[in-house]
Structures are given as structure tokens and as C-alpha cells.
Backbone bond lengths (Angstrom), bond angles and torsions (degrees), N, CA, C in turn:
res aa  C-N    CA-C-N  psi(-1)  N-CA   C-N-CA  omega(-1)  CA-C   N-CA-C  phi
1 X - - - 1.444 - - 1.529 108.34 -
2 X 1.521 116.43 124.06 1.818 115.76 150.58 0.827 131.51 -96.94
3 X 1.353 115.93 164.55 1.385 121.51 161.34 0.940 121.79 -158.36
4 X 1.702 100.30 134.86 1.294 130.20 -172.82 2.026 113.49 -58.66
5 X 1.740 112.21 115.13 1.383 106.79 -176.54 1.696 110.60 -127.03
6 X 1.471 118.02 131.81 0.915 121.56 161.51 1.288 136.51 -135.64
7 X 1.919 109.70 135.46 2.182 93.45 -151.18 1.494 87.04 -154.02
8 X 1.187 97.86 122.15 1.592 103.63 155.53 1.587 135.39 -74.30
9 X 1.139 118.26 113.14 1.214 126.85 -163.49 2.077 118.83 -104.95
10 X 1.213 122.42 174.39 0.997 119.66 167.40 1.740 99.18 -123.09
11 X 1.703 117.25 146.34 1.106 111.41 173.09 2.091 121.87 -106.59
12 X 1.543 86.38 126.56 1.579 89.79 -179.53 1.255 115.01 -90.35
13 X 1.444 143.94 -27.63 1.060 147.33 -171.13 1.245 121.09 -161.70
14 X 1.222 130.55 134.81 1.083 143.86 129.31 1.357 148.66 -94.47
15 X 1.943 124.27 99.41 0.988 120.13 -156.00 1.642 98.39 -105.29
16 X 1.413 120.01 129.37 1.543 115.95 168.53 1.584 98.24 -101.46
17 X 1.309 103.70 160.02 1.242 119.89 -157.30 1.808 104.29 -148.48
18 X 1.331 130.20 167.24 1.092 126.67 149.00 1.734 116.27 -125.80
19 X 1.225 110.61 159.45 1.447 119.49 -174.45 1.778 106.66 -82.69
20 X 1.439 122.84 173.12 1.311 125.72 -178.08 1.961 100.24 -58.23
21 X 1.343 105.90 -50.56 1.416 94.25 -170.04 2.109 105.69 -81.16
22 X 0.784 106.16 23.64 1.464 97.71 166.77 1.685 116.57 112.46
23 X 1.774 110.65 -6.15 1.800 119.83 -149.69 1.466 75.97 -88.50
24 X 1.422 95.75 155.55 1.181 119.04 -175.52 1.521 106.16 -116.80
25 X 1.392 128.39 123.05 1.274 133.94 -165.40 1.649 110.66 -147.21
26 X 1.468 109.68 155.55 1.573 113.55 -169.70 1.327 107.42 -103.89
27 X 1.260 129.39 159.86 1.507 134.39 150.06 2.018 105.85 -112.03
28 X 1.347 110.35 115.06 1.290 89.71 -174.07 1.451 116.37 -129.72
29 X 1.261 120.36 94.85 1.933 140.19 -139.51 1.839 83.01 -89.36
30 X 1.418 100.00 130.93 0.969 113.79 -171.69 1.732 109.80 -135.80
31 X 1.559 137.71 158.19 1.198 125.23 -178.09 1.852 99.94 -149.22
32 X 1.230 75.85 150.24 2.176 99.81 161.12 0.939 114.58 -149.61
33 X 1.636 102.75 169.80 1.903 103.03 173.92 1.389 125.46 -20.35
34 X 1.092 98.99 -68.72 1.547 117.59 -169.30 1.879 113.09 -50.59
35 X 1.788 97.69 -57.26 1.473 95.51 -157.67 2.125 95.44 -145.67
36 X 1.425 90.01 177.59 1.472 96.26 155.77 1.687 113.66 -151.05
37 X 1.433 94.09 157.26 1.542 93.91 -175.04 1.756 102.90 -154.76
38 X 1.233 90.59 173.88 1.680 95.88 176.02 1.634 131.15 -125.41
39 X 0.896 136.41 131.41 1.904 122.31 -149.89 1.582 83.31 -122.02
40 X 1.470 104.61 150.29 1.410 110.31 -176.15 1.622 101.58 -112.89
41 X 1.436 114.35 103.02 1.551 111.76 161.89 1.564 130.72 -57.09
42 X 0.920 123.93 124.58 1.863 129.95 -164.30 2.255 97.33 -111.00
43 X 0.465 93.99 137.63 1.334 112.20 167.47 1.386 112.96 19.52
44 X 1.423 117.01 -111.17 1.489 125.96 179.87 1.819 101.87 -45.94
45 X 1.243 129.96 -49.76 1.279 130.83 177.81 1.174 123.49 -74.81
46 X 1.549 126.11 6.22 1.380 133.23 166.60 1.799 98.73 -93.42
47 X 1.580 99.86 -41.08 1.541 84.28 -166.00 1.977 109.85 -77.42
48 X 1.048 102.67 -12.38 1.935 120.62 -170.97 1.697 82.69 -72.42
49 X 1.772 130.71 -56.57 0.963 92.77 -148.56 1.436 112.04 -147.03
50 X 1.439 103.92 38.15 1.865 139.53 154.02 1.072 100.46 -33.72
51 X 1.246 131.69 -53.05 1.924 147.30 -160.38 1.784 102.34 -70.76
52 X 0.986 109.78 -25.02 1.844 119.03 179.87 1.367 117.85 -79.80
53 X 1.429 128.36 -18.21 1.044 136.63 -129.66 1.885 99.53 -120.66
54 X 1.224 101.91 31.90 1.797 109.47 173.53 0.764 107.07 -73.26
55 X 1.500 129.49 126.28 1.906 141.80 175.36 1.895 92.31 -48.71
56 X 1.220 121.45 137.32 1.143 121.41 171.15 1.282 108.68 88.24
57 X 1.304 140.16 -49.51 1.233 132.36 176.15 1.424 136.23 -26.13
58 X 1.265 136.18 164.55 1.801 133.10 179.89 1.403 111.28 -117.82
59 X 1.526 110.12 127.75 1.691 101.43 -155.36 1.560 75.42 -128.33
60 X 2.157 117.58 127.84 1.559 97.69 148.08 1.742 105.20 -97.13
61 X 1.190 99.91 133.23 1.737 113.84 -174.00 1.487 102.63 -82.59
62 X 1.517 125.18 111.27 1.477 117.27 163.90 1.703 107.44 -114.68
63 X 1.435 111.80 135.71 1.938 132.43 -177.16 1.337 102.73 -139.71
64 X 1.356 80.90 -150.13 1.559 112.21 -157.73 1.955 93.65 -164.00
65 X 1.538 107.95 113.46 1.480 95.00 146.45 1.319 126.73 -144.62
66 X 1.752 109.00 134.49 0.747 117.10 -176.73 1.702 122.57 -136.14
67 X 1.473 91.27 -179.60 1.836 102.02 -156.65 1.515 106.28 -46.42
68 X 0.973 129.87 161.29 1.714 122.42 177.98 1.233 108.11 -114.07
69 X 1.443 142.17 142.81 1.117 132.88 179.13 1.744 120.45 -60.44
70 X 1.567 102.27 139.82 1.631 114.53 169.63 2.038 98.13 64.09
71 X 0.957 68.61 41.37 2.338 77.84 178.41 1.446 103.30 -158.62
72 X 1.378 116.67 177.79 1.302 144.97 165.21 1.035 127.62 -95.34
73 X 1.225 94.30 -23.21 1.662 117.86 -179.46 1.749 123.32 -64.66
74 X 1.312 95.00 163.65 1.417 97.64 -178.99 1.549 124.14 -113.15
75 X 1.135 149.30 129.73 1.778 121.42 -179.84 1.633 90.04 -123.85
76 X 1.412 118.72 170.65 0.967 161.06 -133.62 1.653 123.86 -145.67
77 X 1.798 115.28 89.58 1.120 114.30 -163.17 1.171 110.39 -130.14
């Protein structure tokens, strides 16, 4: 099952990071009224969207989330 999500956010941080073998990946903590959370950028989508990620900035976030295989869980694309 998906679902279609769309939320305007404010951005608090952006942390880049690299992985054990060298990948370079984002953590990018974001907030609204309601809530805050943090989305983990992976590769091709760290480098697409590093440039968004101004402390203070206004992000509208459009995905998709859905169930992940062999979990309960949900991810966020």
C-alpha cells in the first residue's frame, strides 16, 4: 500500500555525513506545527538535494510512503 504525502516544513539541519566505505549521505531534521522529524538522504538523493538544506529555509516535501518489505514499517520516498 502507498501513500501519497504532502507537508510543508521548516529546515533545522542539515548534517552530511560519510558511510564506513567512504558514501557520503545526509541527515536532514526538518519541523512544522504539528511535529519534527529527520529523513536520511542516501546517495543520488543526497547529492539532488544537499542544495535545499539551509538552516531556516521553507521546504514543501512531496513522496510516497510505503510499507517496506518483511517489516511493519514504513519508509519514505
Amino acid at each position: 500500500m502507498t501513500h501519497n504525502l504532502i507537508f510543508h516544513c521548516e529546515v533545522i539541519e542539515l548534517s552530511k555525513r560519510a558511510s564506513k566505505k567512504g558514501n557520503m549521505f545526509g541527515i536532514l531534521e526538518v519541523k512544522n506545527n504539528c511535529s519534527q522529524t529527520k529523513l536520511f538522504l542516501f546517495s543520488e538523493d543526497f547529492l539532488k538535494f544537499q542544495r535545499y538544506g539551509i538552516k531556516g529555509g521553507q521546504l514543501l516535501i512531496k513522496g510516497k510512503a510505503q510499507k517496506q518489505k518483511f517489516s511493519d514499517n514504513y519508509g519514505f520516498r
